[in-house]
Wavefront OBJ file of the C-alpha trace (Angstrom):
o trace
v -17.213 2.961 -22.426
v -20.027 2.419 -19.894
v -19.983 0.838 -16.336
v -21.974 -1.608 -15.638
v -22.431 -4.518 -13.166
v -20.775 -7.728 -13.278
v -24.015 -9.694 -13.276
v -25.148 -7.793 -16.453
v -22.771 -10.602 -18.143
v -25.045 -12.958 -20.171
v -25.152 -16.405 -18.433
v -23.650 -15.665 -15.426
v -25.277 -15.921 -11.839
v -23.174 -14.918 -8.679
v -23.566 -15.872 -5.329
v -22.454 -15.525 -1.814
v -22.404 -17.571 1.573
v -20.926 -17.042 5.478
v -20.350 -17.921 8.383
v -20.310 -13.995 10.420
v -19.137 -16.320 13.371
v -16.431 -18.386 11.814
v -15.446 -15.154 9.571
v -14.853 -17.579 6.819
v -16.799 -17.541 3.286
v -17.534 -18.739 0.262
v -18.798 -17.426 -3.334
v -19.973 -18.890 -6.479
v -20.295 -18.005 -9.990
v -22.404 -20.733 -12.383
v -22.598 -20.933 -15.987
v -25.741 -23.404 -15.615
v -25.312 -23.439 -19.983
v -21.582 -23.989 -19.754
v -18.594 -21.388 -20.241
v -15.373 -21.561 -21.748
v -12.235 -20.901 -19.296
v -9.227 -20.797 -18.303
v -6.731 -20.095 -15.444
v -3.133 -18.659 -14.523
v -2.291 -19.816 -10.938
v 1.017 -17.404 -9.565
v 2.940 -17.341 -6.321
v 4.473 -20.219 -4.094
v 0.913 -21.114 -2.328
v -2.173 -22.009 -4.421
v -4.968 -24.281 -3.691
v -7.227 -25.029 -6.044
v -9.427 -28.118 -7.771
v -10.228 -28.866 -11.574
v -7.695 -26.364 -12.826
v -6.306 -29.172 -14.919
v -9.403 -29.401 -17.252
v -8.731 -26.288 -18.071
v -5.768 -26.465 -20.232
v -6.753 -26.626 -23.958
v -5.339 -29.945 -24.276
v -7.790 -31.648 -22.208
v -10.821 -32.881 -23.328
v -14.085 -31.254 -21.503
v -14.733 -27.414 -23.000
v -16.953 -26.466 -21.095
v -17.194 -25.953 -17.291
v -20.306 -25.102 -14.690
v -18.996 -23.259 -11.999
v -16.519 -21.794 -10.630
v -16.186 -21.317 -6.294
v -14.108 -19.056 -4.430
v -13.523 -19.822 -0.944
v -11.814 -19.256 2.361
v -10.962 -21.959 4.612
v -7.586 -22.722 3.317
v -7.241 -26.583 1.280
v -10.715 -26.858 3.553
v -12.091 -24.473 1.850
v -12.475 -27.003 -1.236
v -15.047 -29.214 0.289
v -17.544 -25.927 -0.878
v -17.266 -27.143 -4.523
v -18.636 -31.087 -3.446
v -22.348 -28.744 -2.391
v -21.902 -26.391 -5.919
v -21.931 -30.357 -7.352
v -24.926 -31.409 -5.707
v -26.899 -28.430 -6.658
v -25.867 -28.514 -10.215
v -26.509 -32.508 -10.336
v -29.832 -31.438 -8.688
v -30.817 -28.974 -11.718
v -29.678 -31.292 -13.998
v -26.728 -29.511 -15.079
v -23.871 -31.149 -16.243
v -21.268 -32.820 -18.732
v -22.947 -35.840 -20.759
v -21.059 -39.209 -19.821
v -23.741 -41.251 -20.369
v -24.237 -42.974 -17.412
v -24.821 -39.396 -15.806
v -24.803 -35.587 -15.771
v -21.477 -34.680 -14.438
v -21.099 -30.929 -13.083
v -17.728 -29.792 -14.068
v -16.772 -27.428 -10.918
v -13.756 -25.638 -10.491
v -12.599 -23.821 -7.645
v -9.619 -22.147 -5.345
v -9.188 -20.959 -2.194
v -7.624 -18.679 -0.085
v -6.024 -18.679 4.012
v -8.394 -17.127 6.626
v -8.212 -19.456 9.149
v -6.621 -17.420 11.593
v -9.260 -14.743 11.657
v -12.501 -16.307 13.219
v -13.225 -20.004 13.905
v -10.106 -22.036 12.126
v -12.523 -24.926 13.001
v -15.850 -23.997 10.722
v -14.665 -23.693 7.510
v -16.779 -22.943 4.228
v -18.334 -27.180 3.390
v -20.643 -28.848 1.350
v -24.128 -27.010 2.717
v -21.730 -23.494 2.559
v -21.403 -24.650 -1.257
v -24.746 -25.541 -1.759
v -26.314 -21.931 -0.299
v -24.049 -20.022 -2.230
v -26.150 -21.364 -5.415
v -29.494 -21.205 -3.343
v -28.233 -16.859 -3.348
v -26.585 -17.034 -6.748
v -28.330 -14.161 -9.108
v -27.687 -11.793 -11.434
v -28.640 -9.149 -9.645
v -26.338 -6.373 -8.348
v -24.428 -7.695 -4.480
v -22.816 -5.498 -2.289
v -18.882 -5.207 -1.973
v -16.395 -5.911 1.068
v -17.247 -8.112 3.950
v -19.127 -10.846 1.577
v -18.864 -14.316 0.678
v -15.088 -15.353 -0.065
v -14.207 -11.728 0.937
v -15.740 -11.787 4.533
v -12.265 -13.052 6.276
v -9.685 -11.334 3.759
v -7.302 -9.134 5.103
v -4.043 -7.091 3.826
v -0.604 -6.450 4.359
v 0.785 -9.392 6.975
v 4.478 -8.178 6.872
v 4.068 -7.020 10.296
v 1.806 -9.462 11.375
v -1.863 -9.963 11.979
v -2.143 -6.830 14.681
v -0.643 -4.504 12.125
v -2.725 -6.058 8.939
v -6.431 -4.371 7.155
v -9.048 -5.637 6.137
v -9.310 -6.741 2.395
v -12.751 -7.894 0.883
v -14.775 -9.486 -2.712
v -14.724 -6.169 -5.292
v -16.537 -6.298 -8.536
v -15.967 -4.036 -12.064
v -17.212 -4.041 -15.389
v -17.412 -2.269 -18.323
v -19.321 -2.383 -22.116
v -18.017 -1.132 -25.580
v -20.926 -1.332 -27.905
v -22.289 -4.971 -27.408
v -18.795 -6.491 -25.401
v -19.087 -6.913 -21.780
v -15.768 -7.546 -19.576
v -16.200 -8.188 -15.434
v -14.116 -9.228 -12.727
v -14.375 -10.282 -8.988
v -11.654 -10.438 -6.660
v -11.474 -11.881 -3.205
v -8.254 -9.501 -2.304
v -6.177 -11.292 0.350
v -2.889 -10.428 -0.556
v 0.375 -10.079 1.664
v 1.129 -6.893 -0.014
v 0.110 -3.734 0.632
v -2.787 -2.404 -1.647
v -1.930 0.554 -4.408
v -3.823 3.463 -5.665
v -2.968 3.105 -9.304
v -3.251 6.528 -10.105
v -0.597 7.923 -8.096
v 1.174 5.161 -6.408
v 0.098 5.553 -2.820
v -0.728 2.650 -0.184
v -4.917 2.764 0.498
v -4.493 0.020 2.670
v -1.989 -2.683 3.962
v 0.942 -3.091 6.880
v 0.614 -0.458 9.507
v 3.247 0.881 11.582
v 3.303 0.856 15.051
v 1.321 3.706 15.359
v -1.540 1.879 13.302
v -2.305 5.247 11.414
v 0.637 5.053 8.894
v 1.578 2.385 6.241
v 4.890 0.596 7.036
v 5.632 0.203 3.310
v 6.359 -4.218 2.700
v 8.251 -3.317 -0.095
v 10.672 -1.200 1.917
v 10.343 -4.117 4.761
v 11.510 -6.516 2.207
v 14.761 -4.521 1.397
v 15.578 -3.146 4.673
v 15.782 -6.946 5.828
v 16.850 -8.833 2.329
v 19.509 -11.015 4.219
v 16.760 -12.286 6.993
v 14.724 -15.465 6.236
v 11.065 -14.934 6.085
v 7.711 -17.156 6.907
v 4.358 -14.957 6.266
v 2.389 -18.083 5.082
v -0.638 -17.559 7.212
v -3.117 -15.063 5.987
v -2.849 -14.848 1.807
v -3.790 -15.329 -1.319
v -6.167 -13.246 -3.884
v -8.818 -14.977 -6.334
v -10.243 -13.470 -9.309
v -12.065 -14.248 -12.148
v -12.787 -12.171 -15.805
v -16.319 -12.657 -17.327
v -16.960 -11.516 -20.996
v -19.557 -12.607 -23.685
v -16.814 -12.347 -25.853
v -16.118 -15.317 -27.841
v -13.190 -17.712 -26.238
v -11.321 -20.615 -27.302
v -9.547 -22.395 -24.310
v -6.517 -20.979 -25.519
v -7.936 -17.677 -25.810
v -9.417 -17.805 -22.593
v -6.216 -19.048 -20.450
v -4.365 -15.991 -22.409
v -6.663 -13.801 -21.237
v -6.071 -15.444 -17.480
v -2.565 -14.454 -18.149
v -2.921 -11.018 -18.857
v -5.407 -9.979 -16.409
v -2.507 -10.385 -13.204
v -1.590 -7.398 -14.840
v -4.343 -5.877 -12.607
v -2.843 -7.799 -9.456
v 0.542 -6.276 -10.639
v -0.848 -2.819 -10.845
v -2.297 -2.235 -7.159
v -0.637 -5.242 -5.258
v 2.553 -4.212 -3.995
v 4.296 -7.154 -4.062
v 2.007 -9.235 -5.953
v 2.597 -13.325 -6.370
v 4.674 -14.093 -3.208
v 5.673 -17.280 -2.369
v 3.413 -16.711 0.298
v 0.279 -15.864 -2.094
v -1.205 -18.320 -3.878
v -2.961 -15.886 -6.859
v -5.097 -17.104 -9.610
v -7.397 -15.781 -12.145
v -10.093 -17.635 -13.783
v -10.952 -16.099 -17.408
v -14.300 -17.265 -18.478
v -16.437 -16.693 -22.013
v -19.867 -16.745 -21.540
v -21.008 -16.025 -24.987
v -20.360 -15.088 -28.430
v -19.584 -11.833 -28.987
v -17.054 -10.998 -31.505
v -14.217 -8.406 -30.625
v -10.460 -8.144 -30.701
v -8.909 -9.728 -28.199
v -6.530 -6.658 -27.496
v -9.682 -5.069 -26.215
v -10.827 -7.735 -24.145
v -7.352 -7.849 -22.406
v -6.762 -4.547 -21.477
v -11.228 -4.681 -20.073
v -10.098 -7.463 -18.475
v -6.719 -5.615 -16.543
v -9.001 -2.586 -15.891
v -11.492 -4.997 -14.200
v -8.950 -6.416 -12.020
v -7.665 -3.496 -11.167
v -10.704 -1.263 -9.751
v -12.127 -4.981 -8.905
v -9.272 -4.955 -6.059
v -9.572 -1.345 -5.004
v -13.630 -1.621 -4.929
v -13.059 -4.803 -2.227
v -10.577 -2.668 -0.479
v -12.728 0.704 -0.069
v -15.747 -1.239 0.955
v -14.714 -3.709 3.459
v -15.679 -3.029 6.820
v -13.031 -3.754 9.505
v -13.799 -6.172 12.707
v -12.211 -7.598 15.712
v -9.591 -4.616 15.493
v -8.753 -4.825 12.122
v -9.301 -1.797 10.486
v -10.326 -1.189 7.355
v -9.935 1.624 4.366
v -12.810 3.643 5.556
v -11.478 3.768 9.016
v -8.926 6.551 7.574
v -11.432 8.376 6.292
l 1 2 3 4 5 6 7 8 9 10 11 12 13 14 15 16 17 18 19 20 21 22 23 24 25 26 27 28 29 30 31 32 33 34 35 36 37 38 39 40 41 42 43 44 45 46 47 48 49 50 51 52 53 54 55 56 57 58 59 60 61 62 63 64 65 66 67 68 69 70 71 72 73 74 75 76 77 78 79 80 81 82 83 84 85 86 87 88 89 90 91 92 93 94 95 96 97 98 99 100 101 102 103 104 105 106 107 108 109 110 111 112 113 114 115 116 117 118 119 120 121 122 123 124 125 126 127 128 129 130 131 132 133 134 135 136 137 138 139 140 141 142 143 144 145 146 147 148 149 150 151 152 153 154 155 156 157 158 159 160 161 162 163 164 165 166 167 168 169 170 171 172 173 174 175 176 177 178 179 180 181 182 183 184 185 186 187 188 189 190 191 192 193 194 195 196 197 198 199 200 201 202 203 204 205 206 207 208 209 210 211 212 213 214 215 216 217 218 219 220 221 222 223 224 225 226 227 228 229 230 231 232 233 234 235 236 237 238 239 240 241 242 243 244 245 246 247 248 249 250 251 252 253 254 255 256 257 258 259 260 261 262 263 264 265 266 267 268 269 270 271 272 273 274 275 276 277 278 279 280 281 282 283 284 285 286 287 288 289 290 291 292 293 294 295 296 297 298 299 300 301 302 303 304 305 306 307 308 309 310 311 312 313 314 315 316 317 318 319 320
């Protein structure tokens, strides 16, 4: 097995766009000759738009793009600029009458970090494709990533930074990938040996409060940690997918949420994982799914370790 970058996926370009003001962000992924996908949406809180086309009993195959913003249900209005620049290239499904870009998106809650006021829009949308590449981008405080943060339990003094991670991997000619924008209410979770890398401080701000423990020390008290969450991945592979295949594969890759998000799918997170086949490659699908959980996985602790923290938040590398 090999590590490679995301963006050495056939037919994939990824881009970024943000507002360093507004700490609010958006990023893209296009598939400007169409991809097979699919989605699993968990937790109490989602936001998303198109994720209905995507179950294998509808009738388009094929989508365009895929955008991951901040901004909360704002945050959508990034996928109307992904649109125009698709429409634009001439990209598109065939009605016709016209070229329609199928574009499907989901966001995540940063509004109480910078400017709750400038949110990731239509011109947001539109750069993120202007920057879209498939050349290697830099982790942490990028795109959809820039506002994340971890571990609200205590509140948004005692939270870390989160970030956009990336992973991928190759077997011969099969190529799995994931990004995460990791915005979770948890606590983050060194898979290895079980220990919190980032998430809920103490009062002290140099120890980990532990939500889990939180959560059972005060099981009888009513809770509201809304503000603040939600993670957003998505699994590339030139593998060959059927939309059945490729919502499976959605499903199996919150295995990698489940494995260093500690608690994963609140009703206060919104999580969802887009799957998406780029190709044709033929392997067995057992081997794409557990690519597709390691991806995750490291995806989550790569946006962790190389976020930098702001405005007092701190981040991983502040502890080291």
């Amino acid at each position: 097995m090999e590590e490679i970058n995301v963006n050495e996926i056939e037919n994939i370009e990824i881009g970024h766009a943000h507002n360093k003001k507004a700490l609010t962000g958006c990023s893209v992924a296009l598939f400007k000759k169409g991809a097979v996908a699919g989605v699993d949406i968990r937790g109490g809180a989602p936001g998303s738009r198109e994720t209905a086309l995507l179950n294998p009993n509808k009738l388009v195959e094929k989508i365009h793009a895929i955008v991951l913003a901040g901004g909360s249900a704002y945050g959508l209005d990034a996928a109307s600029g992904v649109m125009k620049y698709l429409e634009e290239n001439d990209i598109g499904f065939d009605t016709g009458a016209a070229k329609v870009p199928i574009v499907t998106s989901a966001i995540l809650y940063d509004l109480d970090i910078g400017d709750p006021k400038i949110r990731p829009d239509q011109k947001m949308g539109y750069n993120a494709c202007i920057n879209a590449s498939n050349k290697k981008f830099e982790s942490g405080n990028i795109g959809v990533g820039l506002g994340a943060t971890v571990g609200k339990i205590a509140g948004v003094e005692k939270m870390m930074k989160g970030g956009l991670g990336s992973a991928a991997y190759q077997i011969g000619d099969l190529k799995v990938g994931a990004i995460v924008a990791v915005n979770s209410l948890g606590d983050i979770i060194n898979p290895q040996n079980g220990e919190i890398i980032a998430g809920a401080l103490n009062k002290d701000s140099k120890s980990f409060l532990g939500t889990e423990n939180f959560l059972y020390e005060n099981y009888d008290k009513d809770h509201d940690f809304f503000k603040g969450n939600t993670s957003l991945g998505i699994v590339f592979t030139n593998a060959k997918l059927n939309k059945v295949e490729a919502n499976k594969l959605a499903v199996k890759a919150h295995n990698g949420y489940a494995q260093t998000m500690s608690p994963a799918h609140t009703d206060f997170d919104g999580d969802s994982i887009f799957a998406v086949s780029s190709a044709n490659i033929d392997a067995d699908f057992n081997v794409i799914s557990i690519l597709a959980i390691k991806a995750i996985k490291n995806a989550v602790i790569d946006a962790v370790k190389s976020a930098k923290g702001f405005k007092g938040i701190k981040a991983y590398r502040d502890f080291k």
